[in-house]
N, C-alpha and C positions, 0 to 999 in steps of 0.2 A: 181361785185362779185356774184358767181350763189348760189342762194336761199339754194338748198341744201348742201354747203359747210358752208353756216351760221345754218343749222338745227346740220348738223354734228356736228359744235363746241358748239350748245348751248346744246345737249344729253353728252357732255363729262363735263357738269354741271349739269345737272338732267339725268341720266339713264334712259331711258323709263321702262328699268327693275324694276323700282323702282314703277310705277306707279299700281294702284290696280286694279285689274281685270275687275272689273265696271266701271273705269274710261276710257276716252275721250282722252285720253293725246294726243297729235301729232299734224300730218297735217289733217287740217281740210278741208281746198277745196284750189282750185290752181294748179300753175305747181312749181315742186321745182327745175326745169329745167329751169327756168327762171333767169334771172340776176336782182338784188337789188341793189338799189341805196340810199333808204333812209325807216327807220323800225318805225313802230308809237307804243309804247307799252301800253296796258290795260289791266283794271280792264276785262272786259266782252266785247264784240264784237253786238255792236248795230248800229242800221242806223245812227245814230249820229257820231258813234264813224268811222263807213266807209266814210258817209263824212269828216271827219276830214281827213281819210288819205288820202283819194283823192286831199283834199286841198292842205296839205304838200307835195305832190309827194310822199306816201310811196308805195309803191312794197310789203310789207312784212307788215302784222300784226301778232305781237306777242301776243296775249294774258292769262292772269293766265286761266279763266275761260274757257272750252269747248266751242265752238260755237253750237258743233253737239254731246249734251250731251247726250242725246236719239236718238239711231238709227231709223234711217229712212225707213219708212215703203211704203212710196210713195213722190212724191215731188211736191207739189201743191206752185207757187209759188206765191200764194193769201196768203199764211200763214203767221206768223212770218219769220220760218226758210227759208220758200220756197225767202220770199222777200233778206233775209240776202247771203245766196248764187247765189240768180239771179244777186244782185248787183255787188258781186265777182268776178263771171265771166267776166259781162260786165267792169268792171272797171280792169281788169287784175288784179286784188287782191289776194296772198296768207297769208291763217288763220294758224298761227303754236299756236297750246295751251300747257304750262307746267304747270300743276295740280300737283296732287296727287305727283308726281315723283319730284316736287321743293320742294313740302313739306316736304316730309322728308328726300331730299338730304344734305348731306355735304355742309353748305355755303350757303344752298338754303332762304326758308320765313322764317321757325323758326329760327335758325341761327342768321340773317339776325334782328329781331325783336331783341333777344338775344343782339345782340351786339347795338342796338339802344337804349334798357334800362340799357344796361352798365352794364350788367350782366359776372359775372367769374366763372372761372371754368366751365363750364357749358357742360352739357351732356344730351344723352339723355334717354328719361324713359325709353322706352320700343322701345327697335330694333326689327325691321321686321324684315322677307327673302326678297328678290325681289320676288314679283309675276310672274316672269315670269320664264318661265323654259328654259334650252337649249341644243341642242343636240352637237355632235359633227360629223358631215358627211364626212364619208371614202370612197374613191372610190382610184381607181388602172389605171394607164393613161401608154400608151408607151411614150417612151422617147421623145422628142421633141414638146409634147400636153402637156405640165403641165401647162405653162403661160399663153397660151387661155383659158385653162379651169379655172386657178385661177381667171382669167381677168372677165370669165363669172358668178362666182360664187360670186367674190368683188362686181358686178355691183347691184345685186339683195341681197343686206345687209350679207352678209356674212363675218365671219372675225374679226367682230367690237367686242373689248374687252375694256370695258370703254373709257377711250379717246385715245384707237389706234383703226386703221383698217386698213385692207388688212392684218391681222394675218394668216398665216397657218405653217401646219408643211409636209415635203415629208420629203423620205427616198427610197431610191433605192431597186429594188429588181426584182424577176421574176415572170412574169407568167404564165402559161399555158394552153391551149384550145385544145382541139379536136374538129372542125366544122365537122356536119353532114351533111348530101345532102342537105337540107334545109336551110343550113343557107348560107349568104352575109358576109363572114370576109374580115371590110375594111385593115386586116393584116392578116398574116398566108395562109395558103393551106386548104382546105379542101379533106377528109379522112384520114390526119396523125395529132400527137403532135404537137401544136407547142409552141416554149418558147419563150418569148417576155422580153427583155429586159423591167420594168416596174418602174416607181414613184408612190408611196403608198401615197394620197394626204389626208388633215385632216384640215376642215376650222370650226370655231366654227358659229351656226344658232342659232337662239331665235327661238319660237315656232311661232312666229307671222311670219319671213319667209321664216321658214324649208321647207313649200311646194314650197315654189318660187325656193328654193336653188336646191331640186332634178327635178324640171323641168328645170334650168337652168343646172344642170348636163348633164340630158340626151340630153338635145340640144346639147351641146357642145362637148362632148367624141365623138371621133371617131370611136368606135366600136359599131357593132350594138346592142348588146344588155351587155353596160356598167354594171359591177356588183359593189355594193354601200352598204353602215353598216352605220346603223346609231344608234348613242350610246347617249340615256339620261343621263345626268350628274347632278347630286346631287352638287350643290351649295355647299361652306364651306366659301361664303365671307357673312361679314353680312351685310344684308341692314339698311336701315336707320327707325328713327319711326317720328314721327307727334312731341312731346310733349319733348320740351327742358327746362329744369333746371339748376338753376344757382344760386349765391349768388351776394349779392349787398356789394359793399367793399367802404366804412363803411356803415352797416346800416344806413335804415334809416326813419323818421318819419314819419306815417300814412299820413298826409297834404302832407309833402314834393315828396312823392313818388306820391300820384293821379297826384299830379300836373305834374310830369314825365312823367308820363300814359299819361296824357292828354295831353300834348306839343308832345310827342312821335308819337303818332295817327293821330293825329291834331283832337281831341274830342271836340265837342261840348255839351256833353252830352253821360254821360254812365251808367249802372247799377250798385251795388254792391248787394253784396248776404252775408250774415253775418255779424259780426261783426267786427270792424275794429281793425285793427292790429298796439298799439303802436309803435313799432320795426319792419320794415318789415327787412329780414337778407335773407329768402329764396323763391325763385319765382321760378313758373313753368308757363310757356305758349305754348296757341297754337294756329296760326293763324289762321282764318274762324270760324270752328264749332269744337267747342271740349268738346263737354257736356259729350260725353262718357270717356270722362278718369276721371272724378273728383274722383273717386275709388281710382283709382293711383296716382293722384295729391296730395291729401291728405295724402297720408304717408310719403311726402317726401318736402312737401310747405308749406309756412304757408299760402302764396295768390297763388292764380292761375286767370292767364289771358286769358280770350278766347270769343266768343261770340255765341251767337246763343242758351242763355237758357232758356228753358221752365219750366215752374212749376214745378213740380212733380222732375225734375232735380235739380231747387234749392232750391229744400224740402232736397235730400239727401244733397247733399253742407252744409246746417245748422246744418244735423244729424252728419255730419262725424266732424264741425266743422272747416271746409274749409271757408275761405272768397275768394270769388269768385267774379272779377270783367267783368263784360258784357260790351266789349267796342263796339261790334258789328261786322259784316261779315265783311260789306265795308272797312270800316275803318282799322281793322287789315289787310285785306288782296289787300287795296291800296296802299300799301308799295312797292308792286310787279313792281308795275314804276319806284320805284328810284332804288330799288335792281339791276334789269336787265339792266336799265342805266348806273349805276356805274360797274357791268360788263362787258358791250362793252366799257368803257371806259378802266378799268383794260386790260384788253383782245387787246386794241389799235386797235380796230375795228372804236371808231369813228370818226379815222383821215381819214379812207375810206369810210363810211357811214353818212347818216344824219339818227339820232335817234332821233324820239320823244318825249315826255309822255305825252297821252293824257290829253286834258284843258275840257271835255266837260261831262265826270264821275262825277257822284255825286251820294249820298247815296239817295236809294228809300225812304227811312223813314224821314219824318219830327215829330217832338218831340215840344209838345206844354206844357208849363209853366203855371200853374193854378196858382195864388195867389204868386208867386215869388217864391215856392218850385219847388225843383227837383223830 
């Protein structure tokens, strides 16, 4: 199965469009022109975790976290990143990362968490836009050029509308030119009118690659100097957000629910921030870091689950009267193996592939026990 026919299917469950401007989201190094045979999936992409794939025979690493989360400014391969992509290469290895764009997809980590605490009803806080914006590229083709040119413009991302692609729209019509002394018309005469039976062609481009789309145009059109519109379009679908809420049916009691938390996670050890909540009824979580929402959390939870909080953060938590449990980055956001797993399985991808999830992850923090208190 070639590499990029598996990218295709996993963007028609996380959008790249979803992902946030700062983020990494995608292909990280590799050819997505290559054929895969078996996918290792991780938390983060480390020497470790490349021998692992190597071990299993994978072809394809999937991972949550960017590989190449900071662009690169030069590529010394003494470095961290420099050793992480020399290995890549050498090992024919491709890195695909879904971040940002899983988190607050449809079905993606929140979700995904959501439904492993047995949460109902469940929505989410605050919906994005996609960050991404897209145009729509019109260009005018004589008769008999419109499926080369469609062919050239599919090839270089064009088209892709959530989980279809090769979308466009033609319409018949005519053209007209008067060539000057100076010009090469690979149709018509020069110094008369001429009218050219025409297809009015219209493929939707992301901004990430609208330049590809008009330099694959101009390649491809047969007239020497192809004329082309291109029209920004104002989104009206709504994206996704970070921070899913839900109710717990039957309530239920402060002990009984940690303990959830904690089989849930697989915690060895977690924070809490406030005071405990006899009756827990309504939860709001969010995988990784999500110290910036406790504002919104708060109006609408009585706990909120997330990690990565700093002081001063659960100073307000206490103020606002929010109990806030810190289950940690790794931990919330190691779920990303079984989620993706159970995917290719839903998806009947793993009767053709061997998937793995990586054994060799583990949380950078160890937590040491003074006196038998937590």
């Amino acid at each position: 199965m070639k590499i990029q026919a598996l990218i295709e299917a996993l963007e028609t469950l996380a959008p790249v469009s979803l992902a946030e401007s700062w983020d990494a989201t995608g292909l990280q190094v590799g050819d997505p022109g290559g054929e895969c045979e078996a996918i290792l999936l991780c938390l983060d992409v480390s020497e470790a975790v490349l021998e692992e794939a190597i071990q299993d025979g994978a072809n394809l690493i999937v991972s949550h976290h960017p590989m190449l989360f900071t662009p690169l400014k030069s590529l010394d391969i003494r470095s961290k990143t420099g050793r992480l992509i020399k290995k890549c290469l050498s090992s024919g290895l491709t890195v695909y990362s879904m971040h940002t764009n899983l988190d607050k997809a449809e079905g993606g980590m929140n979700d995904y968490a959501a439904g492993l605490l047995g949460l109902r009803d469940v929505s989410v806080l605050e919906s994005s836009p996609p960050s991404d914006s897209y145009f729509k590229l019109v260009t005018f083709v004589p008769k008999g050029y419109r499926e080369s040119l469609l062919q050239a413009l599919f090839e270089v991302g064009g088209g892709r509308i959530g989980g279809y692609k090769e979308c466009s729209f033609s319409g018949a019509g005519e053209g007209t030119f008067l060539p000057g002394e100076e010009a090469s018309p690979a149709i018509g005469e020069k110094g008369i009118l001429n009218r050219v039976p025409e297809d009015r062609v219209e493929v939707l481009f992301s901004s990430n690659t609208l330049q590809r789309g008009i330099a694959a145009l101009k390649s491809a059109h047969p007239y020497e100097v192809p004329a082309f519109d291109v029209y920004p379009l104002v989104s009206t679908q709504p994206g996704q957000g970070y921070v899913r809420v839900g109710t717990l049916p039957p309530p239920s009691s402060w002990n009984v629910f940690l303990g959830k938390v904690q089989g849930t996670f697989n915690l060895s050890d977690f924070r809490v921030i406030g005071d405990k909540v006899e009756t827990v009824s309504r939860v709001a979580l969010c995988t990784g870091s999500g110290a910036s929402f406790i504002s919104q959390a708060a109006r609408v939870a009585e706990v909120y689950i997330t990690g990565d909080i700093k002081y001063h953060e659960a100073q307000e938590a206490q103020a606002l009267g929010l109990t806030v449990i810190d289950a940690g980055h790794f931990a919330m956001e190691r779920i990303f193996v079984d989620l993706m797993d159970a995917w290719f399985k839903h998806k009947g991808l793993k009767s053709e592939l061997k998937v793995f999830k990586s054994l060799v992850e583990h949380d950078p923090f160890t937590f040491f026990h003074v006196g038998g208190n937590h």
